[in-house]
N, C-alpha and C positions, 0 to 999 in steps of 0.2 A: 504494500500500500504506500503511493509515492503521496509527497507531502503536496505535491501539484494536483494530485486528480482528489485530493482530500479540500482544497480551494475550488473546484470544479463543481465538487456537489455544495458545498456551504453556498456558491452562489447560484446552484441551481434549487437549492432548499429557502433560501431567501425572495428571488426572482419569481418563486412558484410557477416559473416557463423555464421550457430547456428554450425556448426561439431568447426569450427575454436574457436568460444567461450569457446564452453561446454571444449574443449582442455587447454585451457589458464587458465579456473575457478575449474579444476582437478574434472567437474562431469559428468555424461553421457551424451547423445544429446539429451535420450527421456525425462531426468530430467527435463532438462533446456528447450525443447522445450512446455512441459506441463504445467510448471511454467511462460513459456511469452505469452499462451495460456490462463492461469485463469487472466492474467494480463488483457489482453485486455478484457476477458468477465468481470471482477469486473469496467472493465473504461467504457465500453461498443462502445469501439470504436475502429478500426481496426490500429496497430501498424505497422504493417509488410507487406511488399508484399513479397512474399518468393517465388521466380523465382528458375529459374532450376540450375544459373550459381553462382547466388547472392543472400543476402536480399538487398532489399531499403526499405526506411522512406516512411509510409505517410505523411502526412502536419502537422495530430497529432501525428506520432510521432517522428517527425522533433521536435517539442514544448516540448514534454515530453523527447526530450536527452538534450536540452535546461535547461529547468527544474528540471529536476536530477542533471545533471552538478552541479548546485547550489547548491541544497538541500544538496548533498554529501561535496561539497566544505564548507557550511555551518559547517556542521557536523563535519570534521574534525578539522576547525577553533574550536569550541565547546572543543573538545576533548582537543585539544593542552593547551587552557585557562585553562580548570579544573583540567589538570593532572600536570602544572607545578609547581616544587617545591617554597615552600612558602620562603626558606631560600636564596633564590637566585632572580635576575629579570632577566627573562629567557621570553623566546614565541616569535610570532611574531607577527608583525604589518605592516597591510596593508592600501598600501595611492594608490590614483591614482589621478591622475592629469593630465594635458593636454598640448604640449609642449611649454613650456616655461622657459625663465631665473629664473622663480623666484622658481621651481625645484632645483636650486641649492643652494637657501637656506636653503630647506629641509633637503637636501642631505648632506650639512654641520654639520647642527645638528646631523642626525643619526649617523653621521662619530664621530662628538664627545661623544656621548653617546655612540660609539661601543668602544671605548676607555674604559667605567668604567662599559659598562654590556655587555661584549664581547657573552656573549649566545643568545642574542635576534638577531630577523630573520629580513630582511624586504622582502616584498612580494610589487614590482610596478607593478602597471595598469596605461597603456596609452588611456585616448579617453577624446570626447569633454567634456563641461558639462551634455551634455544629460548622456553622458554613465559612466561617474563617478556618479551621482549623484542615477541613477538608481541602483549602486551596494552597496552606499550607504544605498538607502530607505531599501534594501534587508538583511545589514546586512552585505555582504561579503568585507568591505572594511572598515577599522575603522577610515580614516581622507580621507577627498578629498582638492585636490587644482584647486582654481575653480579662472576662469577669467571672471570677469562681465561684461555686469551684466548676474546674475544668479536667480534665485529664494531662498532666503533665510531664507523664512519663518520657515522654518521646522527646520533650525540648529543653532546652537551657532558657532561662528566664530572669526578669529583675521585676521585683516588685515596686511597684508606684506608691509612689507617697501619698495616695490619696484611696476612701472609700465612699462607698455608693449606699443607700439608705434604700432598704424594699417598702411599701408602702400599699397605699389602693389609691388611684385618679378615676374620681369621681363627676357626678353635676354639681356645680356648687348652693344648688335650691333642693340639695336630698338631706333627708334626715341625719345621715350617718355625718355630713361634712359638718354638723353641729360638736362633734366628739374631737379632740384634740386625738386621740390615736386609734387604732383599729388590734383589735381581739382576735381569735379563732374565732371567738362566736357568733363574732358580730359579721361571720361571713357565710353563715349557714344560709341555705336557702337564697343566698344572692347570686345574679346570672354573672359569671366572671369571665374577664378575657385573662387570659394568661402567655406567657411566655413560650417556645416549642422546644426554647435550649433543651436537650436530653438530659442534664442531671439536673436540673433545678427543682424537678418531684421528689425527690432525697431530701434537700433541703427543706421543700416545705412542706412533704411528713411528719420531717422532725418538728417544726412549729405548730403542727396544726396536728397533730397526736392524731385522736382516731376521726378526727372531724376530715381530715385529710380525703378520707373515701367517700365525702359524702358532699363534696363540690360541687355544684353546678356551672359546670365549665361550657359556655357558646359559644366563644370564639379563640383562636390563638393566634401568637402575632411572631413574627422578627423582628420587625422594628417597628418603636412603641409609639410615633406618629400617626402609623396608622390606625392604630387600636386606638387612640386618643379622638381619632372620628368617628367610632364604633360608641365610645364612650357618650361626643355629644349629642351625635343622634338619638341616645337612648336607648344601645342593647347593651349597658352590661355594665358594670365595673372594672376594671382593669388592675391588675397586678402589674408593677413596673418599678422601676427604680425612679428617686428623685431628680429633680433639677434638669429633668427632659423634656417635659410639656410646660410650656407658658399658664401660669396656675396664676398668673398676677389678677389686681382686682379687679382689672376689666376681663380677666377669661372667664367663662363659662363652667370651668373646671375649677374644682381645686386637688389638693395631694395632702393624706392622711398618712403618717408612718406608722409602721406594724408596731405591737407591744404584745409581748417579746421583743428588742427593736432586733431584726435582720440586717447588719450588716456586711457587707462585702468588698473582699479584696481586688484588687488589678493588676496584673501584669501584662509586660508586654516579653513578648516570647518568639524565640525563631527555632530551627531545628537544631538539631544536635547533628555534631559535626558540616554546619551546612558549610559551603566555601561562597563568599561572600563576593559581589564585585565592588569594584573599589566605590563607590557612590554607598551602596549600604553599608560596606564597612566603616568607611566615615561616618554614616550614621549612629553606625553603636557604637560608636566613639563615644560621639557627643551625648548619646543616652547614660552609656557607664559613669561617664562623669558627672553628667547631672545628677544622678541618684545611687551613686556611689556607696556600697554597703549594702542594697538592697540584690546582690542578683543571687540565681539560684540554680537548681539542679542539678541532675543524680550522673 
């Protein structure tokens, strides 16, 4: 599978025409259609339904635009590292992280290093830890910043000087935003949005003892903006962390913190043993030093 006819189907899976593709890639349609033809007979699996009006994806290859996508994006990350000049810190560096306050510590650092290596890029990705971590394992992401707990067996990491408060964002004309904090039990029976991160049901087991099983969970979110429009429309409550939603006195919302209170840690973390190019290495320069005494792993 060449990395040229893996660009052939992404723009023929975007285009939803092989005439539209073959247009766009400057080659004929019988080229192009012959070439996404040996494609699926070398995978041995059907790509394409090629209707009268349209193409659509099958389910594999829905997977293989999935799939490409990366490979390519890989590829080009590859490209960028190798060809930057040595005499310069130039390239780019990619972090993704998931929303929070403590993003703008990052953000601080890049802003000072854009000051003394104005050429280097930064490339952000938004999602929970599941989906940082998985772009991590993959390669296309050279630091994540992760709210725990996480799984951190697999990375080397430095812990942030700062933590995140769990709470409920609510209406702010509902009963409960009368209470200075929120209980276990004051969350029986309410329709809640919640979080998708995989371990965060561990965590709020343990808070919420046996009441845990007995949530009324409607909707779940990655990123808590959007849950925050779930909220003012009126389906539900939201479980989130603070100082993400505009809770000021002209919002709609406001933010109640748990009692028990739930706090949480941040780090920001890359892989073990990953080899760095020299634009992220300069990065975790600047990060080591910033927060100096804080880093970690096995």
């Amino acid at each position: 599978m060449e990395l040229r006819i893996l660009k052939y189907f992404l723009a023929v899976a975007r285009e939803e025409s092989i005439s539209g593709a073959a247009q766009a890639l400057h080659m004929t349609q019988p080229t192009l259609s012959r070439q996404l033809m040996d494609l699926e007979e070398e995978l041995g699996k059907q790509l394409l339904i090629r209707g009268s009006r349209r193409i659509t994806l099958t389910e594999e290859g829905m997977l293989l635009r999935k799939r490409a996508a990366e490979i390519l994006d890989l590829v080009e990350k590859a490209e960028a590292e190798l060809t930057a000049p040595d005499e310069v810190v130039n390239g780019d560096i990619y972090i993704g992280g998931g929303e929070t306050e403590a993003m703008r510590m990052i953000a601080e650092i890049a802003t000072g290093l854009q000051r003394s290596c104005p050429d280097i890029r930064y490339h952000l990705y938004s999602g929970n830890a599941d989906d940082v971590t998985e772009r991590l394992d993959k390669g296309l992401l050279d630091f994540g910043v992760l709210i725990e707990p996480a799984n951190m067996k697999k990375y080397d990491y430095i812990r942030l000087p700062a933590t995140d408060t769990w709470g409920l964002l609510m209406p702010r004309d509902c009963p409960l935003a009368a209470r200075p904090v929120i209980r276990p039990q004051d969350l029986r029976d309410l329709p809640l949005i919640t979080s998708r991160q995989s371990m965060l049901s561990n965590e709020f087991s343990g808070w919420l003892g046996k009441e845990f099983e007995k949530l009324r969970i409607v909707a779940t979110y990655n990123l808590v903006y959007n849950a925050s429009l779930l909220v003012a429309a009126g389906m539900g409550y939201a479980l989130c962390l603070d100082k993400l939603v505009n809770t000021s006195e002209e919002s709609p919302l406001c933010f109640r913190p748990l009692e028990p209170r739930m706090e949480v840690h941040l780090d920001i973390v890359w892989k073990k043993y990953q080899v760095f190019s020299g634009a992220a290495e300069r990065f975790l320069k600047e990060v080591r030093e910033a927060f100096h005494g804080n880093a970690g792993g096995n």
